[in-house]
N, C-alpha and C positions, 0 to 999 in steps of 0.2 A: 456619765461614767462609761459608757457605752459607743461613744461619741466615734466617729471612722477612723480622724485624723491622729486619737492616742493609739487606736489597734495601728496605725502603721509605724508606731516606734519600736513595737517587737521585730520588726524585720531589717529597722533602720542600722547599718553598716560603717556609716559614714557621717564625719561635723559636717557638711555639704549635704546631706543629704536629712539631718536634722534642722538646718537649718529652713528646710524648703519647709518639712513639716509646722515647725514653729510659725513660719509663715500663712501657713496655712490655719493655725488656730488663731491666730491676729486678724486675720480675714474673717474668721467666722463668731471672733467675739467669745472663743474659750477661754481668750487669756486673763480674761477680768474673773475665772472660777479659782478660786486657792486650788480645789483637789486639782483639777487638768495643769496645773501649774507646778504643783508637789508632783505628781508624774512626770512632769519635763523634767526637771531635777533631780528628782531620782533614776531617773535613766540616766541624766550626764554623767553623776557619778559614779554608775554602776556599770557605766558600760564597759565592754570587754576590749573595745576594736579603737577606742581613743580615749585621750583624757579629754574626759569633758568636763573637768570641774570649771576652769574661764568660763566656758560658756555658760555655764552655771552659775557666777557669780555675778555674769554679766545679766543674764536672768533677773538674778534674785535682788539686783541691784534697782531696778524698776519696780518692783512689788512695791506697792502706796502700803500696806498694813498686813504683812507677811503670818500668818496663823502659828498656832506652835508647830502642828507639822511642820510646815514650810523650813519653819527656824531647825525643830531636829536633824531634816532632811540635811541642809548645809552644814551642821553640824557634823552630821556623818562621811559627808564628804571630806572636810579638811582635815577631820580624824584619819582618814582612806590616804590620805597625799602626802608626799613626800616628806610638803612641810605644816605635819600635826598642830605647829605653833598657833597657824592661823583661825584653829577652833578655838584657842582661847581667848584671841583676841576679838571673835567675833561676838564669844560669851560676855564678853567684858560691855562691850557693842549692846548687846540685848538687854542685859543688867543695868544698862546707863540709864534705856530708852522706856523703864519701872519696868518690863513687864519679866513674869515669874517664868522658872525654867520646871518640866514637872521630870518624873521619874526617867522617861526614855532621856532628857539631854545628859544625865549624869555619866552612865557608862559610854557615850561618846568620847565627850570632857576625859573623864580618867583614863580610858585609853590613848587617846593625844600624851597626857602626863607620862603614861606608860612608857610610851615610844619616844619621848623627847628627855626623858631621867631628870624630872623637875618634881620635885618631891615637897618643895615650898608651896606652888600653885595644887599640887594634889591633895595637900592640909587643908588650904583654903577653899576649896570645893569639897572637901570632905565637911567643913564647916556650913557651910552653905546645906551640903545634904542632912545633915543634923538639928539646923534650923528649922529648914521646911520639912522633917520628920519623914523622908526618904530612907532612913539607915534598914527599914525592916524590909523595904524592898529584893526582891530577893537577885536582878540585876545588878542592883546598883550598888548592894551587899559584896556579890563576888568579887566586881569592876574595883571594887575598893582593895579587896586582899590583891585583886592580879596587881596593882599599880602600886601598893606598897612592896611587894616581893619585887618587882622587877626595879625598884628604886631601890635595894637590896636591905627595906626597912622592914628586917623581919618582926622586930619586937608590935612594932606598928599594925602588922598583917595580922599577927596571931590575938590582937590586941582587942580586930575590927573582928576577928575568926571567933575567939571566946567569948565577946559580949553579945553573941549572939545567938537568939535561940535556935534559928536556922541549921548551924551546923548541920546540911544536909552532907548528899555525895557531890553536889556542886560548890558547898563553898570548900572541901575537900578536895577538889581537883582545882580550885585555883589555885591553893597552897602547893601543889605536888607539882603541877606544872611551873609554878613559878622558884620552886626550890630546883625541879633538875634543869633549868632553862639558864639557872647560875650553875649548873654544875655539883650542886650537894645534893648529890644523888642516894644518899644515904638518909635524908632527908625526910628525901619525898619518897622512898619506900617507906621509913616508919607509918608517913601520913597514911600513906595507901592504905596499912595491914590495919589502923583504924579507924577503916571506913566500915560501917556494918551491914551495907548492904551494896554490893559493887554494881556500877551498870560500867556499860560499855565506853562513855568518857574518862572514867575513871580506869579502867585499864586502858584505855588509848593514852591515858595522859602517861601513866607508869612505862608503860613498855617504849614510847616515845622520848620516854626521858633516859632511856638506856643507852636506845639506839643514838639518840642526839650526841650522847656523851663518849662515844663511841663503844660503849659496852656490849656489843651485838650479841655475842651467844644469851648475855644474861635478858636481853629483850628479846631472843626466840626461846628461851626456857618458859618466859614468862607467858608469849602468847600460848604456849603446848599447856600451861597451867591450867588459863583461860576458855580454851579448848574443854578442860575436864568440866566445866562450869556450866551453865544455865544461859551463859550471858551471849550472845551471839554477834559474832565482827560483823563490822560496816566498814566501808569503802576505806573512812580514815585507819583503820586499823591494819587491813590486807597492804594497804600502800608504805605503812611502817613496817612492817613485818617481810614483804617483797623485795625492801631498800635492804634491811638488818640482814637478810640473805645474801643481796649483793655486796657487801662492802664487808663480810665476813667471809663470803665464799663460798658456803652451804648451801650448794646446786642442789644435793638431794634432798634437803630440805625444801627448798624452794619449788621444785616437779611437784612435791606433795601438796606444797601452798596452792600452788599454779594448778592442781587437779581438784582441790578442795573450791578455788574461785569460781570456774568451769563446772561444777556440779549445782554450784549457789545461785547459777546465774549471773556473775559478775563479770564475767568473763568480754563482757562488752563496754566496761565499762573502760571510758578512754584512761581516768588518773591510773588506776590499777595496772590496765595495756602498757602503759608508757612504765612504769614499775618493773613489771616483767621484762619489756625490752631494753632496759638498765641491767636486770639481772642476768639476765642471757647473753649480754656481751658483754658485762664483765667477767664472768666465769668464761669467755669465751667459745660461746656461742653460738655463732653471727648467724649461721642460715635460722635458727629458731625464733632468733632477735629479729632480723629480716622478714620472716613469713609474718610475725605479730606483726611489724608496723604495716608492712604490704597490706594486709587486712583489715585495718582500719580505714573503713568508710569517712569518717572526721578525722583529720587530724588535725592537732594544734602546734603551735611553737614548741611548745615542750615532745610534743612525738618526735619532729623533725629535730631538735637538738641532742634529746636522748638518741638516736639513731647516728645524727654524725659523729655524737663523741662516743658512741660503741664501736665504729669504724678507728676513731683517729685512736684511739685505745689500744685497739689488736694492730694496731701501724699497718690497717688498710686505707693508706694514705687518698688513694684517688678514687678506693671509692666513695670516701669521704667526701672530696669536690667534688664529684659526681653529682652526689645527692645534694650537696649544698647546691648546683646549678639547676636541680630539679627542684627543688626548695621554691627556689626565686621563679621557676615558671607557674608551680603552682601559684603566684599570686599570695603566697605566706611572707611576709614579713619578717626578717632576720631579727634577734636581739643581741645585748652583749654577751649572755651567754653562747649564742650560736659562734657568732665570734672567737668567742676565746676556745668554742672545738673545732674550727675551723683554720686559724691561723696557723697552729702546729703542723697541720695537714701541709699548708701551702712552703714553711719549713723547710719540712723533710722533704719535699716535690721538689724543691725551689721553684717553682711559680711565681715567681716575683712578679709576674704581670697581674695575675689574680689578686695576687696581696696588694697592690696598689690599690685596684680597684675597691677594694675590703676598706683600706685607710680612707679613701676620698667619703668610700658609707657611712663612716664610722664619724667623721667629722660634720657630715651633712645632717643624718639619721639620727644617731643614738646618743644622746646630751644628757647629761643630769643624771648618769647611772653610779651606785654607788661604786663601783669596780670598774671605775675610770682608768685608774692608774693600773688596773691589770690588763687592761688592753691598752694601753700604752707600752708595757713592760712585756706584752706579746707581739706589738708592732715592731719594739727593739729585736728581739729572739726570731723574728720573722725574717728581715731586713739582711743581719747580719747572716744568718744561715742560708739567704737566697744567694749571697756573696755580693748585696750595696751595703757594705759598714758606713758610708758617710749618709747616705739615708737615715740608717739605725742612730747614727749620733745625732743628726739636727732633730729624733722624734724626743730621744734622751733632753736635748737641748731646751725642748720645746715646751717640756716639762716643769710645772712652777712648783710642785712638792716632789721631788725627787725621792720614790723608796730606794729603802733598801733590795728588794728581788729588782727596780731597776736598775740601779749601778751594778748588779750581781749580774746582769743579762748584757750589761755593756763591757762588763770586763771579759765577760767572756769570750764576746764578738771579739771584741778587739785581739785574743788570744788565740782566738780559731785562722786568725787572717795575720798571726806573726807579727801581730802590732803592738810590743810587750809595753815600750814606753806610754805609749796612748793608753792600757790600761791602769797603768802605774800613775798614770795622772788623775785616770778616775777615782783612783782608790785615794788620794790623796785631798782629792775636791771631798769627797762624800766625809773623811775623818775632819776637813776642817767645816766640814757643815753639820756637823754633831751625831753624825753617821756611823755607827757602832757596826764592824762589820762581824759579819759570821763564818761557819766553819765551811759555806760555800761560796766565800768572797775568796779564802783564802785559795782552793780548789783551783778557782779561777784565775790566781796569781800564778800559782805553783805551776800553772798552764801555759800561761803566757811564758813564764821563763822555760819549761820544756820546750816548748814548739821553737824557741829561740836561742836554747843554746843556753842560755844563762844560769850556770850553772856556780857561780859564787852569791849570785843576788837570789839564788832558789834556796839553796842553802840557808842564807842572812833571813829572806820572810819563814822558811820551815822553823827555823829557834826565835822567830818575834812572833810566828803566830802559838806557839806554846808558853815562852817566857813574859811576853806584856801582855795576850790578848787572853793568858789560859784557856786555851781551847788545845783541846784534845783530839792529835792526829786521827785522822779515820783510814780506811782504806783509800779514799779517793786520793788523799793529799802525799798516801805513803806510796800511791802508784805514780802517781807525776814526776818523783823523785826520783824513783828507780828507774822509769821511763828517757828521765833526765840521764842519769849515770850510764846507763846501760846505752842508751844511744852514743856516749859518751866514749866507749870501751872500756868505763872502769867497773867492770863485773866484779871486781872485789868487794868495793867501796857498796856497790848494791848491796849485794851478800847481806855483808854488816849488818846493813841498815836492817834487812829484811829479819835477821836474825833478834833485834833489839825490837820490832811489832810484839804487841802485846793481842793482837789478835793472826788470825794462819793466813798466810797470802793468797788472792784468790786467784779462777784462771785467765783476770786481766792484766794481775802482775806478774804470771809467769809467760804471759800470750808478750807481752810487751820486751821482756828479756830475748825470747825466743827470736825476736823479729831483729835483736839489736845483735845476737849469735851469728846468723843471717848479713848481718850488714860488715860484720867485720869479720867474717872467715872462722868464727870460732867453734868448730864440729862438737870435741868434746862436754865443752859446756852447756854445748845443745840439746845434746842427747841427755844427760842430766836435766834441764831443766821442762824438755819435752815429755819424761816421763813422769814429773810431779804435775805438769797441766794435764797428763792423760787420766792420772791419778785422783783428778780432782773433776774435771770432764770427760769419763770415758765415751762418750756417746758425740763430744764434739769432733767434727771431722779437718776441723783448725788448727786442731796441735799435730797431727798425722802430716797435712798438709807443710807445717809449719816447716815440721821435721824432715818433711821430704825433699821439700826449697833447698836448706842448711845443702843435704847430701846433695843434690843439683848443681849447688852450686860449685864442691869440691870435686865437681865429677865422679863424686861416687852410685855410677849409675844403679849398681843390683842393689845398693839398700834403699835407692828410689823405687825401682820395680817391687822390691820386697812390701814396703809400705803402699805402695797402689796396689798389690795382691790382698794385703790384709785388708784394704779400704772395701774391696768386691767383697771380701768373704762380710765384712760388718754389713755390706749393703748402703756405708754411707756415701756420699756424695761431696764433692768439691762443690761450695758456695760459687758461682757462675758471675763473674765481672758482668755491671750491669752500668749505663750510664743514661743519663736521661735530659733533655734540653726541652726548655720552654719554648715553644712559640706559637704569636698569636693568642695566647691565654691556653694552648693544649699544650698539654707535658709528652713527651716524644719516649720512646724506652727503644735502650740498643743493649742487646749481649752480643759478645766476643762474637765475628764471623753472620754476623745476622743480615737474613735475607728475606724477611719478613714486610719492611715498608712499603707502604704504597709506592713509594718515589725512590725506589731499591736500586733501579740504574743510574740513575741520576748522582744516587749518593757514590756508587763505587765508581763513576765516570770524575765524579771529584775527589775519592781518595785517587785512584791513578795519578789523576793531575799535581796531590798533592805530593805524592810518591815523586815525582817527575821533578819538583821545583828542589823537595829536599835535599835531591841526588846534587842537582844545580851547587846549589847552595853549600855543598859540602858533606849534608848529614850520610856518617857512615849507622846504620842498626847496631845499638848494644843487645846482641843475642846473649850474652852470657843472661838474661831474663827472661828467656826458652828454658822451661826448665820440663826439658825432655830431652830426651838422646836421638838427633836425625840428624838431614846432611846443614850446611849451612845454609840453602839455599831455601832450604824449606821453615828455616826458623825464622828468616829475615818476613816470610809470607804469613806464618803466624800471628808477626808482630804486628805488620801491618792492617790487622782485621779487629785490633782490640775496640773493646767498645766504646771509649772516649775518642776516638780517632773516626767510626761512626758518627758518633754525635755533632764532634766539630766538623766533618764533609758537610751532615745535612742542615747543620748553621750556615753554612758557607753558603748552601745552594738558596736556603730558605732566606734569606736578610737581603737588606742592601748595604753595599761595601762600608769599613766603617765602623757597621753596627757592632757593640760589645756583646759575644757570645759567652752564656753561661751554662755550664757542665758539670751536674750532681755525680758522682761516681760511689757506688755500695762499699768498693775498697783502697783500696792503698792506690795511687799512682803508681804503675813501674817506672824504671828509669828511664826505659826507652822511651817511652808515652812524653815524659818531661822533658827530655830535650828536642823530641821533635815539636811539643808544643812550644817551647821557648822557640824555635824558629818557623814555626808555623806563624805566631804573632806579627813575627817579622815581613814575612815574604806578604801578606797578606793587609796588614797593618790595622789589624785587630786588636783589639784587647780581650782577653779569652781569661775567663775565672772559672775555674775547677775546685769543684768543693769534695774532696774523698773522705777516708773514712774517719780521719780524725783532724783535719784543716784546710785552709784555702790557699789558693795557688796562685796571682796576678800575674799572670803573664803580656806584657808588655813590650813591643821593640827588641823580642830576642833574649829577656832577663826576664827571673822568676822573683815575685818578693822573696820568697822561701832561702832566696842566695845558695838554693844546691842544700839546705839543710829541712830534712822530714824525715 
C-alpha cells in the first residue's frame, strides 16, 4: 500500500510519464496485486491532465480475475466519459461472466442512464437493484430518484421518493435538483420548503436551481435567507451565489459576498477566485478582475478563460490576445472554451494571422467537444470580419450539420463584404435543407440588401419575413430599412416607416439618417433629426459631430464653430479615426497624423512616395472632407495623414510586393481615403481590404467591390 512506485502517481502529469510508472510496477511484480491495480485505474480516470480512460481499459483488459473494486472503478470511469453507454455495456459484460454487482456499481450504472436519457435500461437496473435488495441503500436510493427525474419520469421518482422510509434531506435534493435542472422551478421550491431539516446541499441545490434557470435576484434572496440560518456556505454555494451576482449585475452585492469569502477564509480558494473574476469583469471591473487572477499562485484553464472573456467582454480586444499568448507560454493548454473567448478578440483585431493559427489548433487539438459547431460558427465570424470571406465559406462548406447561428454568421459575412447574392443563396441552401430561419437571418438579409443598394428586393424580404415567416420586425431590421431608404434620399418613405414602429426609434436609426442628411446636402432635415438623436443620447458626442459635418459641408462655418464651442463647454471629445493592420501575427494601431511607431520615418518616407505616385497618376484630394475652415493647402496636408493611409504606407514598407494588405478602420471611410485607396491598389498592385465601421472594402486594380456605394 505504501509501495514508492504508487506514491509517484500523485505527481504523475503526463500518459508518458504514466506509462514509465506502470512499467515500473510490471518490474517489480505489483501488477499481479488487485489494490496497486485499482490505483492505476483510478488515477487514469480521475485524472486532471489527460483522459486516461484507453489506457485504463487497456489496463483493465489484461486483469486474469478483476475483484469488484477493480469492476466499480471501470465502472466509474465510462459513467465520467463522454460516452456513458459503455458502463452498460461493460455491466452487461460482468453479468454475463455470473458474478454479482454490490451497492457502489448501482449509482455508477444510473448515472450513465442519467446522462444518456435511457429510462428502459434504468427500469432494468432498477430491477436488478430490487432483486439483490439494494433499494434501502441510501446511494443507490437517491442515484434512482436523480435518473428518473432527469428521464423526466416524475411519477417514477416520487414513486422510488415515497416508498421510502429514508425520505431524508438527500433523497430531497435529488428531487429539487432534478426538478430545476428541467426547469420547473416551482417544483423544486415546493420540495425544498418540505424539507424539515435543511443542510447545506439542499440550499445549494435550491438557489442553484434559480440561478440555472436564470432567476438570479430570486437565488440571491434565497442565499440572504440562508445567511439568517444555522447552516453555513461551502465553496459550491459562494461560486453559485458569485455567478447569480455576475449575470444579474449586483456588484454591490457581490463586494459584500467577496468580503464575507475573505473573512471565511475562502478567499484562496481557486473555483470561488475565478467566480469573482467573472464577476468583476462583467460588471466591468477589469483592474479588480486583473489583480484577482494576477494573484493566483495556481491557475487553471478556467482562470485563464474567465480572464480572456472578461477582456473580450469590455472589447479589450488585444488585451485579450495578449493573455491568450501568455496563456500558451505558461504551458496551459487552450480549450474550446478558451477558443470561443478568443476568436471574437482576433475579429474585431482582424488578426487573421492569429486566427489561422487558432483553426490549424482547433483541428489538430481539440476533437470530440460538444460545442464543435460553435467553433466552427466562430471560425466563420472570425474569417469574414478579418476580411477572407472565401476562407469563412470553405469552413461553412466544410461543415456536415450545418446550424442555424451558422448560416446566420455566413450571411452576414457575405453582407458585410457587399456580397448580397452569395447570401441570398445561403438563405436559400439552409430553407431547402429544412432550415427555419430567425428574426437574425432576416437582419442579415435586410443587410446585404442595404450595403447593396437593393432596395425593391429589401422591401419584398421586410413583407416575407412578417407575412410567411411571422416574425415580428425588431429594431435591428427596421434600422437596415431606413438605412436602406435614407441612403437612398427617400427621407420621406423613411419617415413613414419610422412612424408605423410599434416601438421609439433608437440613436442608431437616427445616427444612420443623419449620416445619409450628410450625404446628400440635406441641412434642414438634419437639424431635425440631430436634435431627436441628442434627445435620446445627450452625452454622445456623435450626433454633435454628426451635425457639425452636415454644416461643414454647406459651408456653414459659425454653426460648426458654434457646436465645437458647446463640445468644449460638455468637455466631450470627437471619437479619434483609428486604423490597425496585422503583421507577422502583431496587430499595428495608427490614429490620424501619428508619430508614435518604431519605424515612423519609414512610414512617412512612404506616404511621400505615395503622395508622389498619386499626383502621377492624376489623383486630385477631395478636400470638401476637411471639415474645417483653412487655406487649401493645408487641407489636402490633413488628408493626407489619416489613419488608414498610415496603415497602408506601413503594409507597404512591412510585406513583400504583391502581398494582400488588410486594414481595420473604427470608422466610416472618407471619400478621399477611397479613392486614393482605389488607385493606390493600382499603382502598387495590391489587393488592399478595409474593413470600417459598418463593411468591407476590396480594393483591387483601381476598383472598389463597394462600386462607389457605402
Amino acid at each position: 500500500r505504501n509501495h514508492p512506485s504508487l506514491s509517484l502517481l500523485h505527481n504523475c502529469k503526463t500518459l508518458q510519464s504514466l506509462r514509465i510508472i506502470h512499467a515500473q510496477m510490471i518490474k517489480t511484480g505489483l501488477h499481479n496485486t488487485n489494490y496497486a491495480l485499482s490505483r492505476l485505474l483510478e488515477f487514469c480516470i480521475l485524472s486532471p491532465n489527460f483522459d486516461g480512460l484507453p489506457y485504463a481499459i487497456s489496463v483493465f483488459e489484461t486483469i486474469q480475475e478483476p475483484n469488484l473494486l477493480i469492476w466499480n472503478t471501470m465502472f466509474r470511469g465510462h459513467a465520467l466519459s463522454s460516452d456513458p453507454v459503455s458502463a452498460i455495456k461493460l455491466y452487461v459484460c460482468m453479468i454475463s461472466l455470473g458474478l454479482l454487482p454490490n451497492s457502489y456499481t448501482f449509482p455508477f450504472l444510473l448515472k450513465s442512464c442519467a446522462k444518456l436519457k435511457v429510462s428502459k435500461e434504468g427500469q432494468q437496473i432498477h430491477g436488478h437493484v430490487l432483486k439483490l435488495g439494494y433499494e434501502l441503500d441510501l446511494y443507490v436510493h437517491t442515484s434512482l430518484i436523480s435518473m428518473y427525474v432527469k428521464n423526466g419520469r416524475w411519477k417514477d421518482a416520487h414513486k422510488v421518493f415515497d416508498g421510502s422510509s429514508h425520505r431524508d434531506v438527500v433523497s430531497y435534493t435529488a428531487l429539487i435538483t432534478g426538478y430545476a435542472s428541467r426547469g420547473y422551478i416551482e417544483s423544486a421550491q415546493k420540495m425544498f420548503d418540505e424539507i424539515p431539516v435543511k443542510d447545506v446541499v439542499s440550499w445549494n441545490a435550491i438557489i442553484s436551481g434559480y440561478a440555472d434557470t436564470g432567476n438570479n435576484k430570486e437565488a440571491l434572496d434565497l442565499f440572504k435567507e440562508m445567511m439568517k440560518t444555522n447552516v453555513k456556505p461551502d465553496e459550491s454555494t459562494m461560486v453559485t451565489v458569485v455567478s447569480a451576482c455576475a449575470q444579474s449585475g449586483s456588484i454591490q452585492l457581490g463586494r459584500q459576498v467577496h468580503s464575507w469569502i475573505d473573512d471565511h477564509g475562502l478567499g484562496s480558494n481557486l473555483k470561488i477566485v475565478n467566480a469573482l473574476i467573472d464577476l468583476y469583469s462583467k460588471c466591468g471591473e477589469v483592474e479588480t478582475a486583473c489583480g484577482l487572477f494576477q494573484g493566483l499562485s495556481n491557475k487553471d484553464v478556467i482562470s485563464w478563460n474567465t480572464m480572456i472573456g472578461g477582456y473580450t467582454h469590455l472589447n479589450l480586444y488585444k488585451e485579450a490576445l495578449l493573455l491568450f499568448q501568455e496563456m500558451l507560454r505558461s504551458g496551459e493548454n487552450p480549450n474550446d472554451v478558451t477558443m470561443l473567448s478568443i476568436l471574437p478578440a482576433c475579429a474585431q483585431l482582424g488578426a487573421i494571422d492569429f486566427g489561422r493559427w487558432i483553426h490549424v489548433y482547433i483541428d489538430k487539438r481539440i476533437k470530440g467537444v460538444t460545442n464543435a459547431s460553435s467553433l466552427r460558427t466562430s471560425l466563420i465570424d472570425m474569417y469574414a470580419k478579418c476580411g477572407d470571406i472565401e476562407a469563412a465559406h470553405q469552413v461553412f462548406n466544410s461543415m456536415h450539420h450545418r446550424t442555424l447561428s451558422a448560416c446566420n454568421a455566413m450571411i452576414f459575412g457575405f453582407a458585410m463584404h457587399g456580397r448580397a447574392n452569395a447570401a441570398f443563396d445561403i438563405f436559400s441552401r439552409m430553407r431547402k435543407n429544412g432550415i427555419e430561419p430567425d428574426d437574425i437571418t432576416f437582419v442579415g438579409l435586410l443587410s446585404a440588401c442595404s450595403h447593396s443598394g437593393m432596395l425593391d428586393l429589401g422591401r419584398r424580404i421586410f413583407r416575407s419575413m412578417t407575412q410567411n415567416y411571422k416574425i415580428t420586425p425588431k429594431l435591428e431590421h427596421y434600422g437596415c430599412m431606413i438605412d436602406l431608404l435614407g441612403h437612398l434620399g427617400l427621407f420621406k418613405e423613411a419617415e413613414e416607416m419610422i412612424n408605423t414602429m410599434t416601438m421609439e426609434p433608437d440613436g442608431v436609426i437616427w445616427c444612420s439618417l443623419l449620416k445619409a442628411c450628410k450625404m446628400h446636402g440635406n441641412v434642414e432635415l438634419g437639424e431635425s433629426f440631430a436634435q431627436k438623436l441628442i434627445k435620446i443620447e445627450p452625452e454622445n458626442p456623435g450626433s454633435y459631430v454628426l451635425l457639425s459635418n452636415i454644416y461643414a459641408t454647406a459651408g456653414r462655418w459659425n454653426e460648426v464653430a458654434n457646436i465645437r464651442a458647446l463640445l468644449n463647454d460638455k468637455g466631450m471629445k470627437k471619437v479619434p479615426g483609428c486604423s490597425s493592420i496585422e503583421i507577422d501575427s502583431v496587430v499595428h494601431e495608427f490614429i490620424i497624423g501619428d508619430k508614435f511607431h518604431p519605424r515612423n520615418r519609414e512610414i512617412y518616407g512612404m506616404l511621400e512616395e505615395m503622395e508622389v505616385l498619386l499626383e502621377e497618376a492624376g489623383f486630385v484630394p477631395d478636400t470638401s472632407e476637411v471639415l474645417q475652415e483653412m487655406e487649401e493647402e493645408f487641407k489636402q496636408g490633413a488628408l493626407r495623414h489619416h489613419s488608414e493611409k498610415l496603415a497602408i504606407a506601413f503594409g507597404l514598407i512591412s510585406t513583400k510586393p504583391g502581398t494582400k494588405l488588410t486594414i481595420v478602420k473604427n470608422l466610416r471611410v472618407c471619400r478621399n481615403c477611397h479613392e486614393a485607396t482605389k488607385l493606390i491598389s493600382k499603382i502598387y498592385k495590391r489587393e488592399i481590404i478595409a474593413r470600417d465601421r459598418t463593411r468591407f472594402h476590396h480594393f483591387r486594380d483601381g476598383v472598389c467591390s463597394c462600386n462607389d456605394y457605402w
